[in-house]
TORTI-503982 format. One record per residue (C-alpha): x, z, y; residue in one letter. Coordinates in steps of 0.05 Angstrom, whole numbers, plus 5000, padded with zeros to 4 digits. Layout:
N
<c1: X&c3: Z&c2: Y&aa: A> $
...
***
This chain:
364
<c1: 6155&c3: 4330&c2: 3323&aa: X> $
<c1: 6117&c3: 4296&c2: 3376&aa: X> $
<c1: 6042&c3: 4307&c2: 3386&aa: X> $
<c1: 5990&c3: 4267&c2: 3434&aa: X> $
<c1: 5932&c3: 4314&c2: 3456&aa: X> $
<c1: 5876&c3: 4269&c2: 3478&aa: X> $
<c1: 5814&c3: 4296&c2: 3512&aa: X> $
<c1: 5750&c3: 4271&c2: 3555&aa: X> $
<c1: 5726&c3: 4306&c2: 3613&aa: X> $
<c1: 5726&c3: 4382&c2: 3601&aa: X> $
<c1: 5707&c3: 4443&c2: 3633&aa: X> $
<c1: 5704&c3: 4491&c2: 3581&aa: X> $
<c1: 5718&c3: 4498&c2: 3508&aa: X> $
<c1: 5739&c3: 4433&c2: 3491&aa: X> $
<c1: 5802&c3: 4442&c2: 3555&aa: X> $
<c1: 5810&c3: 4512&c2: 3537&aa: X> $
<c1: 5818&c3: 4501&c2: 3468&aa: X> $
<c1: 5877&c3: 4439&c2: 3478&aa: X> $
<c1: 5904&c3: 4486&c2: 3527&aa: X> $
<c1: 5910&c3: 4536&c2: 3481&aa: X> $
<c1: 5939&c3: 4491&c2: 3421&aa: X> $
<c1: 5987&c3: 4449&c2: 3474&aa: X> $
<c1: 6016&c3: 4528&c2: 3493&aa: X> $
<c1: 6025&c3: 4554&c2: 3416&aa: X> $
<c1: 6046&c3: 4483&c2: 3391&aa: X> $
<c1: 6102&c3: 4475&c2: 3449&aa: X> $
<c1: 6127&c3: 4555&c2: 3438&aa: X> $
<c1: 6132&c3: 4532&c2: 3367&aa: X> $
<c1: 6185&c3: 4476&c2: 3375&aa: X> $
<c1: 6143&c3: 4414&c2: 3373&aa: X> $
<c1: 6141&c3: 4372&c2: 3430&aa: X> $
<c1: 6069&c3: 4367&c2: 3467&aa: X> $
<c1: 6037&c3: 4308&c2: 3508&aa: X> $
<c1: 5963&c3: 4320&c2: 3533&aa: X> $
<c1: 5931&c3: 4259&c2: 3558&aa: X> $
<c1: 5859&c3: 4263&c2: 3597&aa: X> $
<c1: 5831&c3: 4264&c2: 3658&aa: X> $
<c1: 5866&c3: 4282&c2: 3723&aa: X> $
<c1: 5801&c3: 4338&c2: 3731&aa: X> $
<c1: 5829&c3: 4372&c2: 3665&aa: X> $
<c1: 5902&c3: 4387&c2: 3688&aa: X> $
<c1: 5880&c3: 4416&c2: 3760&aa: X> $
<c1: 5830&c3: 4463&c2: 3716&aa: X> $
<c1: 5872&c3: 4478&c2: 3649&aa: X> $
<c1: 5948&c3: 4467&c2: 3674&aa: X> $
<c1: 5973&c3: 4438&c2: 3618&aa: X> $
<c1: 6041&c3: 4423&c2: 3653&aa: X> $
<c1: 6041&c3: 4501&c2: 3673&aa: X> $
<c1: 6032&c3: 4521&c2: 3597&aa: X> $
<c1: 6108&c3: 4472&c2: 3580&aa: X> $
<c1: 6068&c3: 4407&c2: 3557&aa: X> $
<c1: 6072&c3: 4348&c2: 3591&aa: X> $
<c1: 6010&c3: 4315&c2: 3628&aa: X> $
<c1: 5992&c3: 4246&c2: 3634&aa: X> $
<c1: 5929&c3: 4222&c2: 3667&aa: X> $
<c1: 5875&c3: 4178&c2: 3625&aa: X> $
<c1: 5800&c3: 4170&c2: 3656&aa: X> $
<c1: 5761&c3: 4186&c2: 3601&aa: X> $
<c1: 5691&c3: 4198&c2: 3630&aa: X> $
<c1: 5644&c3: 4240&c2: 3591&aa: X> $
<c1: 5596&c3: 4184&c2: 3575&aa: X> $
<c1: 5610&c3: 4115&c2: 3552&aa: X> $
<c1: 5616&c3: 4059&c2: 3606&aa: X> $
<c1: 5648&c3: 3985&c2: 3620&aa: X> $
<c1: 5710&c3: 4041&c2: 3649&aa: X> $
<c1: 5735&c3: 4063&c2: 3574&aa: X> $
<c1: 5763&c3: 3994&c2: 3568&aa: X> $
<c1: 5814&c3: 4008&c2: 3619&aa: X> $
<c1: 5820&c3: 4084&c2: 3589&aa: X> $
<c1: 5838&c3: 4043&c2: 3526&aa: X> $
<c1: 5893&c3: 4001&c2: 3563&aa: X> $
<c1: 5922&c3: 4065&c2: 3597&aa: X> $
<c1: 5921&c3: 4104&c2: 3534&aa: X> $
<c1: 5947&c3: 4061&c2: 3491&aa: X> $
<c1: 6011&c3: 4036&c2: 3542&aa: X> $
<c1: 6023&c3: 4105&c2: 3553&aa: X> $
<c1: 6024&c3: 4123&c2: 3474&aa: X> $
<c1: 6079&c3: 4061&c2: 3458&aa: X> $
<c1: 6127&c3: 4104&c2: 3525&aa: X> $
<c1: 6114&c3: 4175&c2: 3485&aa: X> $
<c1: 6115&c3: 4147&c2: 3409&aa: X> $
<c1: 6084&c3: 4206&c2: 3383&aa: X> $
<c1: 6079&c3: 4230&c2: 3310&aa: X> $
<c1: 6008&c3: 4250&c2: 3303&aa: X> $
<c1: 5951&c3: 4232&c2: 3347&aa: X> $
<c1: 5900&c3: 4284&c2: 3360&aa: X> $
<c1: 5827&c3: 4266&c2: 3401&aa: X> $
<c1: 5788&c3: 4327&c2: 3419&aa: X> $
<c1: 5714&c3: 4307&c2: 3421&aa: X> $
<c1: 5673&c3: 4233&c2: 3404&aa: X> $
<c1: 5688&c3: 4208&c2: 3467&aa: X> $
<c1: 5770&c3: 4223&c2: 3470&aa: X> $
<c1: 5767&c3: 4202&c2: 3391&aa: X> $
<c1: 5733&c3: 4135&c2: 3408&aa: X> $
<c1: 5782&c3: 4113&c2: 3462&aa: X> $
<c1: 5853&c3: 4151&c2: 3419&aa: X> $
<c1: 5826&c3: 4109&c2: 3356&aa: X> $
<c1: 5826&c3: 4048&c2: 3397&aa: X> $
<c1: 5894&c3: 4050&c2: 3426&aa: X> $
<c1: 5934&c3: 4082&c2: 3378&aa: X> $
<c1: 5994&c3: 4053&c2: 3353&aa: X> $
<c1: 5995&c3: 4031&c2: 3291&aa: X> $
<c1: 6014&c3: 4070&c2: 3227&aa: X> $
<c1: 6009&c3: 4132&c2: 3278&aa: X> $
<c1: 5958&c3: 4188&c2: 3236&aa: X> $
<c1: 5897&c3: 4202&c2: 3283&aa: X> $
<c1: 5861&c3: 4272&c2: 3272&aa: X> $
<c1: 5791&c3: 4282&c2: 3308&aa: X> $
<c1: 5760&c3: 4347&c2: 3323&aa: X> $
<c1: 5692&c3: 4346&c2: 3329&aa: X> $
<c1: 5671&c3: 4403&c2: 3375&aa: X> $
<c1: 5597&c3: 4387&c2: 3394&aa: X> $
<c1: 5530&c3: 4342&c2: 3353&aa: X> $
<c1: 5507&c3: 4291&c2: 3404&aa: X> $
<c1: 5437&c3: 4313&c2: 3421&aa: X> $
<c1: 5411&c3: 4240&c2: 3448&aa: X> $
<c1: 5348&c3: 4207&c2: 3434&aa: X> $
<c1: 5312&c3: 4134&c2: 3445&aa: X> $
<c1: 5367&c3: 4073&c2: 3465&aa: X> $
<c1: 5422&c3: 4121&c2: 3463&aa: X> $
<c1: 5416&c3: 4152&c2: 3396&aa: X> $
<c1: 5433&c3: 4087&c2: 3371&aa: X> $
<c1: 5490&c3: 4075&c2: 3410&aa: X> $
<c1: 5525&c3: 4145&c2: 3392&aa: X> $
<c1: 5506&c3: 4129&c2: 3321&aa: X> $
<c1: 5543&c3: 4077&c2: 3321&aa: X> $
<c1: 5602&c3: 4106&c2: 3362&aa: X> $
<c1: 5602&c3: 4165&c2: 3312&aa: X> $
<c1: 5599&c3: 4124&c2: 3250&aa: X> $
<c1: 5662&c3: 4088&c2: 3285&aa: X> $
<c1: 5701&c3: 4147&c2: 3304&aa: X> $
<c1: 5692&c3: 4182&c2: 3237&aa: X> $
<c1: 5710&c3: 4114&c2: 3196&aa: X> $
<c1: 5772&c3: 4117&c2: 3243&aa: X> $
<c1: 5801&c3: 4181&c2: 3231&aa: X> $
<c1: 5852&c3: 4196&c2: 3178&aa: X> $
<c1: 5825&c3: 4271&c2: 3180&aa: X> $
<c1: 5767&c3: 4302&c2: 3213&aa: X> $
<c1: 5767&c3: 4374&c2: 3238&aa: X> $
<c1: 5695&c3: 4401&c2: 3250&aa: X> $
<c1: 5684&c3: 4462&c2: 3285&aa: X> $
<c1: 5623&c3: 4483&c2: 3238&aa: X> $
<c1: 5606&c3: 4467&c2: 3174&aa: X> $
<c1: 5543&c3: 4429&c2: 3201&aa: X> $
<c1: 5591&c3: 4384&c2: 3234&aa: X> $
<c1: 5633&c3: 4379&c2: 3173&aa: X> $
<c1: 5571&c3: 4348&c2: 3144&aa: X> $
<c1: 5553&c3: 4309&c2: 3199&aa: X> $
<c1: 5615&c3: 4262&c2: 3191&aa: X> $
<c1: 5625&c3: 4259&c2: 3113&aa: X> $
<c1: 5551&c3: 4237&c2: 3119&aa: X> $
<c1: 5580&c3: 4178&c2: 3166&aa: X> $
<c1: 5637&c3: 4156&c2: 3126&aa: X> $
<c1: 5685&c3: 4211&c2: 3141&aa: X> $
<c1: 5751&c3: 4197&c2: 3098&aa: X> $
<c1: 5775&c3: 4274&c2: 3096&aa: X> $
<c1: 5736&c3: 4317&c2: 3126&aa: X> $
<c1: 5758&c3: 4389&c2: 3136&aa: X> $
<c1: 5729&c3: 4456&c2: 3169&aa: X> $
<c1: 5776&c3: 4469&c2: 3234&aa: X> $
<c1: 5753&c3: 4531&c2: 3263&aa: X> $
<c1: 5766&c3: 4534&c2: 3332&aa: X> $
<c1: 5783&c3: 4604&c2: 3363&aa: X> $
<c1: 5764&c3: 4619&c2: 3423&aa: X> $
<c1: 5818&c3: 4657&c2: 3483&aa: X> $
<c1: 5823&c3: 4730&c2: 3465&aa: X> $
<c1: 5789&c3: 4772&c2: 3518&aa: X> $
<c1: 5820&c3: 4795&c2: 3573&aa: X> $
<c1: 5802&c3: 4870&c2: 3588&aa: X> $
<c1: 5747&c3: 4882&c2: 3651&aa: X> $
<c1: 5779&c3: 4893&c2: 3722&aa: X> $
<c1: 5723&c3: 4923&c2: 3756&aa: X> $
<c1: 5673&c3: 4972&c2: 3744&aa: X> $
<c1: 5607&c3: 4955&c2: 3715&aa: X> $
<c1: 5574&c3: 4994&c2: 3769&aa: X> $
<c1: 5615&c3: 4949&c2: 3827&aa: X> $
<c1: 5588&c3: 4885&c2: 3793&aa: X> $
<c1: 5516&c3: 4912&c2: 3777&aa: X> $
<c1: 5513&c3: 4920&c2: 3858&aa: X> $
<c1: 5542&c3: 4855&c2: 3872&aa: X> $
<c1: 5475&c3: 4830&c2: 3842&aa: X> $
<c1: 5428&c3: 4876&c2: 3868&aa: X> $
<c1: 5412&c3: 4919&c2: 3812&aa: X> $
<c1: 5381&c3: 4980&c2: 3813&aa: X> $
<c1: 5424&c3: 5044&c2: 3769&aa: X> $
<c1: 5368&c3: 5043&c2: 3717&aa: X> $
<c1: 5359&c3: 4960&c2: 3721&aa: X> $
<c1: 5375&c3: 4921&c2: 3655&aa: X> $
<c1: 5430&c3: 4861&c2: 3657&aa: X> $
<c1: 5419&c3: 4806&c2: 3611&aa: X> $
<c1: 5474&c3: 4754&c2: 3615&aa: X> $
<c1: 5484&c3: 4686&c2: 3595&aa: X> $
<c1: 5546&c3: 4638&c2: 3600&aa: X> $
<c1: 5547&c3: 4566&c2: 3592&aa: X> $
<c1: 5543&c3: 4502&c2: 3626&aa: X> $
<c1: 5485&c3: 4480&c2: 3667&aa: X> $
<c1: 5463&c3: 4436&c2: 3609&aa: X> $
<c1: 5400&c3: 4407&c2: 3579&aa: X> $
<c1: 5427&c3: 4431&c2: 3510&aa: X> $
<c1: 5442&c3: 4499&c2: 3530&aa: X> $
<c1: 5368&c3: 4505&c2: 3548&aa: X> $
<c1: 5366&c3: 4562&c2: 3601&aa: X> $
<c1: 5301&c3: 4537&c2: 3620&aa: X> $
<c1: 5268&c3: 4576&c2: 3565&aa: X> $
<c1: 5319&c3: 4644&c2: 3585&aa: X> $
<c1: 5280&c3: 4633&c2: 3658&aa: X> $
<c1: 5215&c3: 4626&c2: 3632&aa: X> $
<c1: 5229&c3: 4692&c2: 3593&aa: X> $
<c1: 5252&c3: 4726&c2: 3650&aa: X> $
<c1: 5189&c3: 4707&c2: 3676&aa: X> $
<c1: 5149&c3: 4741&c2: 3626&aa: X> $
<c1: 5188&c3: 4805&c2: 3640&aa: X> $
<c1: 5152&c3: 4823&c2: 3706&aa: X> $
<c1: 5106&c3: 4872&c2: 3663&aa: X> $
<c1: 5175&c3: 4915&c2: 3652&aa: X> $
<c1: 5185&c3: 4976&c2: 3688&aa: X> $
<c1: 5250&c3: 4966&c2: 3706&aa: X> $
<c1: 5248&c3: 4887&c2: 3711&aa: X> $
<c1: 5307&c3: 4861&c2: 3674&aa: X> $
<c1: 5352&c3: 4816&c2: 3720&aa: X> $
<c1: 5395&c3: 4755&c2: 3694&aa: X> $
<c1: 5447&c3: 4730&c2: 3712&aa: X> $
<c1: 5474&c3: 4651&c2: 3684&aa: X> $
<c1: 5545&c3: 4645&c2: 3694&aa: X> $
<c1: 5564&c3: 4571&c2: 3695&aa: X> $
<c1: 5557&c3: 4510&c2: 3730&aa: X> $
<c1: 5526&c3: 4435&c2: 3715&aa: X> $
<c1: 5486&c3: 4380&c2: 3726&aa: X> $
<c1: 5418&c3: 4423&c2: 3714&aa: X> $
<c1: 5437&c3: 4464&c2: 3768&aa: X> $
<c1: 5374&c3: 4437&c2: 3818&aa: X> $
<c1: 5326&c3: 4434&c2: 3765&aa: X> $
<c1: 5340&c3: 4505&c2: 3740&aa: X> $
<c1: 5340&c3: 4525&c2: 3816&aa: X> $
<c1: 5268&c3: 4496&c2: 3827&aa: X> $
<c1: 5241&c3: 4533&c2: 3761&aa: X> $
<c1: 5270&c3: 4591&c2: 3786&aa: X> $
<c1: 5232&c3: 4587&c2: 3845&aa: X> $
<c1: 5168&c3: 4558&c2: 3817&aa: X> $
<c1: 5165&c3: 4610&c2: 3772&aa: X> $
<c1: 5200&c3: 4674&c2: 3813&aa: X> $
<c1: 5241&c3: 4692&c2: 3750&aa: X> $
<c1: 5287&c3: 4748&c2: 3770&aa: X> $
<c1: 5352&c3: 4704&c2: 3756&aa: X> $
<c1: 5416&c3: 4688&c2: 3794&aa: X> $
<c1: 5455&c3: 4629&c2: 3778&aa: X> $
<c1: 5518&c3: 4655&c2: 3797&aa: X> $
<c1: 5564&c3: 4592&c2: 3782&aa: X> $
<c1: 5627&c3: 4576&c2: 3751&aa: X> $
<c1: 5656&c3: 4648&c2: 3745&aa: X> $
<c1: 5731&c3: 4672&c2: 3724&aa: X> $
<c1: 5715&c3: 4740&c2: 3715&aa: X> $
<c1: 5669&c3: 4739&c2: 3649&aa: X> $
<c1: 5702&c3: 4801&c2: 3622&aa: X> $
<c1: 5673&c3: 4840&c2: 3682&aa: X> $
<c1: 5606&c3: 4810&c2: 3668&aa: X> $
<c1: 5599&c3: 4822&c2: 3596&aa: X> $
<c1: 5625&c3: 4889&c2: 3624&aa: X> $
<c1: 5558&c3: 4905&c2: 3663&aa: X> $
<c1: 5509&c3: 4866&c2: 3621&aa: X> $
<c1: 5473&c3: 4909&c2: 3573&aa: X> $
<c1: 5453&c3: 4844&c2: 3528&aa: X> $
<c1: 5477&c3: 4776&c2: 3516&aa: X> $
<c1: 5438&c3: 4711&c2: 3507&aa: X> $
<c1: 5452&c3: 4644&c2: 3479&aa: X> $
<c1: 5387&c3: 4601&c2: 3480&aa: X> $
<c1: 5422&c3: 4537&c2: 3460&aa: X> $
<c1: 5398&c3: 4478&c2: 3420&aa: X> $
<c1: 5453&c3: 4469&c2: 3387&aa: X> $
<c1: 5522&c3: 4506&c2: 3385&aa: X> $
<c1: 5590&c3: 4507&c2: 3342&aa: X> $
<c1: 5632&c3: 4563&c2: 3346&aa: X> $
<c1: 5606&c3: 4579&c2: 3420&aa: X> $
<c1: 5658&c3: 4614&c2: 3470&aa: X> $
<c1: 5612&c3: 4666&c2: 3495&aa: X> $
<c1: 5577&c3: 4681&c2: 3436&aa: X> $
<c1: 5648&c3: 4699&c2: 3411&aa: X> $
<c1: 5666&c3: 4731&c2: 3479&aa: X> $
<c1: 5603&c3: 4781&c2: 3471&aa: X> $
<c1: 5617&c3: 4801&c2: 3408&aa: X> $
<c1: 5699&c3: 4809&c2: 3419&aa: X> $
<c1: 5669&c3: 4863&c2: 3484&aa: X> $
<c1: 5614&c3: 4891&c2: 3438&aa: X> $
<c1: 5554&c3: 4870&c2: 3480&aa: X> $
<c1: 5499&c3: 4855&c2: 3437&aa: X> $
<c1: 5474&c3: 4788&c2: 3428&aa: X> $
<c1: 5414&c3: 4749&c2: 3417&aa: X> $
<c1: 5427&c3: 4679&c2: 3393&aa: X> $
<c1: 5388&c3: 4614&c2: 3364&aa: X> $
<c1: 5395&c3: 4604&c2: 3296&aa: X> $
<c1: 5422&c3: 4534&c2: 3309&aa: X> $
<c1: 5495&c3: 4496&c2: 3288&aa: X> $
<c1: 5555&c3: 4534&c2: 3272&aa: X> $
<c1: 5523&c3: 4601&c2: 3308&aa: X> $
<c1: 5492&c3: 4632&c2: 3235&aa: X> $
<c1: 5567&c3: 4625&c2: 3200&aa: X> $
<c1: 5596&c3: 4648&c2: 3269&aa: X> $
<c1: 5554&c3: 4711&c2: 3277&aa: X> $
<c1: 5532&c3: 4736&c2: 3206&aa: X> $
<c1: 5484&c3: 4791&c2: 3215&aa: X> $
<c1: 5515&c3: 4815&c2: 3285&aa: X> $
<c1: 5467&c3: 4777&c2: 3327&aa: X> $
<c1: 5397&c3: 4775&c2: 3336&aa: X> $
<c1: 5380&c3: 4707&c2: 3309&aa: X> $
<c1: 5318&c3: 4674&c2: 3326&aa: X> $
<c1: 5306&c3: 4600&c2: 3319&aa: X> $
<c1: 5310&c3: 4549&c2: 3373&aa: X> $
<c1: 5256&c3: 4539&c2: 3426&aa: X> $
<c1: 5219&c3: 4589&c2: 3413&aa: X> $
<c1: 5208&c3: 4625&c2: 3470&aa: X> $
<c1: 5153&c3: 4682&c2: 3442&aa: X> $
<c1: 5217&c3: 4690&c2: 3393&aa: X> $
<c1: 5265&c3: 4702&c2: 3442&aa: X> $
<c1: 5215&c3: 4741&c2: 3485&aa: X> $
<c1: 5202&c3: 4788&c2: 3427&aa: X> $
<c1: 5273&c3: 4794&c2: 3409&aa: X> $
<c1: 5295&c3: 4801&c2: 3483&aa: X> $
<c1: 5248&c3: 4866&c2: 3487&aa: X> $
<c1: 5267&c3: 4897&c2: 3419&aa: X> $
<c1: 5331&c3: 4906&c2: 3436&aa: X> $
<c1: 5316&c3: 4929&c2: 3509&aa: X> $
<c1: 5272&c3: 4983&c2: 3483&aa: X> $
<c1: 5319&c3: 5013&c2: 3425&aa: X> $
<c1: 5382&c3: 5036&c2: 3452&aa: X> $
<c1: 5400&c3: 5055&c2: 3376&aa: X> $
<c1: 5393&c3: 4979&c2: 3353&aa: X> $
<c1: 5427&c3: 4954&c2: 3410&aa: X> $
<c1: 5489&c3: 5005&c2: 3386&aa: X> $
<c1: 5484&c3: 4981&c2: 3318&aa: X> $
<c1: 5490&c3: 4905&c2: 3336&aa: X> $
<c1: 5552&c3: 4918&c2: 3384&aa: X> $
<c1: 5587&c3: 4962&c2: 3324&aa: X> $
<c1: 5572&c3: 4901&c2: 3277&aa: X> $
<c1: 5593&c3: 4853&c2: 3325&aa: X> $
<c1: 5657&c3: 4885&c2: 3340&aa: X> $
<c1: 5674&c3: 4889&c2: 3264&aa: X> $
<c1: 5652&c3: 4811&c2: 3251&aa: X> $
<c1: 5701&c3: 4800&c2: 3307&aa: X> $
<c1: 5755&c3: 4823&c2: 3285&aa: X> $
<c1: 5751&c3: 4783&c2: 3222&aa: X> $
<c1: 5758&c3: 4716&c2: 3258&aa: X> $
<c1: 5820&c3: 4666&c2: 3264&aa: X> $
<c1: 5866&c3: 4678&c2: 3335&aa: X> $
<c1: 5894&c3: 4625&c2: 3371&aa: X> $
<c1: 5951&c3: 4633&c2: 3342&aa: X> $
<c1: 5934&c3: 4631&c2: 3271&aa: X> $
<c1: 5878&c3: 4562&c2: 3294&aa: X> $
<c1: 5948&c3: 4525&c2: 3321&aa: X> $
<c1: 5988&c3: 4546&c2: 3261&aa: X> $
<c1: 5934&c3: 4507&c2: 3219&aa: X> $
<c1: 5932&c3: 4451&c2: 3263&aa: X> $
<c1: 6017&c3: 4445&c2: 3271&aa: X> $
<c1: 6008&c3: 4448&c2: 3178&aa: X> $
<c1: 5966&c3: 4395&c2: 3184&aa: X> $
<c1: 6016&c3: 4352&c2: 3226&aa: X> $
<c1: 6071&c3: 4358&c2: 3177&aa: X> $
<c1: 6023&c3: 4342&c2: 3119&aa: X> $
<c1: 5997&c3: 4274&c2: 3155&aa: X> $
<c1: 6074&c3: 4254&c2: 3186&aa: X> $
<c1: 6110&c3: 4282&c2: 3104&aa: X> $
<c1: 6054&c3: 4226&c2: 3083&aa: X> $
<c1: 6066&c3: 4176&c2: 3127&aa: X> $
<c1: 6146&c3: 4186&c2: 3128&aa: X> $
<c1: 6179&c3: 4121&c2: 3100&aa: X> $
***
């Protein structure tokens, strides 16, 4: 069998999880093209993981460019003539369901709800209802989003989980990192990982932090991750002399999680998010919004509080600094809920079924 991977710009989950599908899918026999952005190989190595790699601009927005994205895709689809088609994202699914070839079955996964408002809601409206009209089947990585697109016409619509990279173990000593920072012995790390994003909201973690000057020890923070709210997270920082250090993109978030004594997601919206599931896989205790696919993900292994709310978080935040014995319990119960979820292997063993279904359907 021959698969087409198609992805937008990515630096995270949505490369790491076709990186992860394009290894498992080629070690399985079927043959693997990914097609995206130049940015995505030099980051993911797609070519390195026995897939092969051709470049398609897909920018992360729409523009007057996708047209050309369209011509590319679709001239280098007719040279691979795959069997299945499969767009990771709105943006790679818009573009893959407008150069496909025809009779060729097109799968979207929906990874991430369009947070938009004004001019621009109505334009991803329409892109979405488009895109999930298009599909023959829809993979969402939460329910919500499962909802989202049989709400906009989806034709089948199914839950695809999407696992995240198991953990790799820590590779220096928590007190090593803790002094890379600054921290005192007795100093509490609270860590968060994401994107410099608007959605992620870390400018409700700083104002927290901010808050936490009556603590004795001050907690420090540290955001791993980089982004285009990078200067406007710098200048609240400084406005508001939060003890936090963006510390930018980082490879070593096992040694992180290793230090931090709790984890925070402050998101307004998540699926199955990659550090949530990272903190819970190293049994650091987390605090989490009770937004998207985060509730299912979690259970009752995370402190859940709802979304912009920063007295919530505040409250929650301190809680769990101040009993040791409830931050134990949450790491036991997030190790257990853990261990319960799908591997990567057993996510591309879903995805390589659903192939054969759509191409044993589609066979003459």
């Amino acid at each position: 069998m021959r698969v087409a991977l198609v992805l937008a710009s990515s630096t995270g989950g949505i490369g790491r999880h076709v990186a992860s599908l394009a290894s498992a899918l080629q070690a399985g026999g079927t043959e693997v093209t990914v097609l995206g952005p130049a940015a995505t190989e030099t980051q993911f190595g797609f070519a390195t993981l026995g897939a092969a790699f051709s470049p398609v601009e897909i920018p992360a927005s729409p523009q007057p460019a996708d047209a050309v994205a369209v011509r590319v895709l679709r001239r280098t689809l007719a040279a691979t003539d795959p069997d299945v088609v499969h767009a990771h994202g709105l943006r790679a699914g818009l573009v893959a369901a407008l150069a496909r070839p025809r009779g060729v079955p097109l799968v979207v996964t929906w990874h991430n709800q369009v947070i938009v408002s004004g001019l621009r809601r109505a334009l991803y409206g329409r892109l979405e209802r488009y895109v999930a009209g298009a599909a023959d089947v829809t993979l969402g990585a939460s329910s919500d989003l499962v909802e989202r697109v049989r709400a906009l016409g989806g034709r089948d619509v199914r839950l695809g989980e999407v696992a995240a990279p198991a953990l790799p173990a820590a590779t220096r000593p928590a007190a090593e990192v803790r002094a890379e920072f600054g921290l005192a012995p007795d100093q509490p790390l609270v860590l968060s990982v994401g994107r410099l994003h608007r959605q992620k909201r870390h400018d409700l973690l700083i104002d927290a932090a901010a808050r936490w000057a009556d603590r004795d020890p001050q907690p420090a923070v540290v955001i791993a991750g980089s982004g285009p709210e990078y200067v406007q997270l710098a200048g609240r920082i400084l406005t508001t002399g939060a003890p936090v250090t963006l510390a930018g993109h980082r490879t070593d978030v096992p040694d992180l999680l290793g230090a931090a004594d709790l984890a925070v997601v402050t998101s307004d919206w998540e699926a199955r998010q990659l550090f949530a599931q990272e903190a819970l896989r190293a049994g650091v205790p987390l605090v989490a919004t009770a937004v998207g696919g985060l509730p299912e993900l979690v259970g009752t292994a995370a402190d859940l509080v709802p979304p912009n709310d920063l007295d919530a978080f505040d409250a929650a935040v301190r809680r769990l600094l101040d009993d040791r014995g409830a931050r134990a319990d949450l790491a036991r119960r997030g190790l257990a809920r853990a261990a319960g979820w799908p591997s990567e292997a057993e996510t591309a063993a879903q995805v390589a079924a659903l192939y054969t279904e759509l191409t044993r359907v589609n066979a003459p």
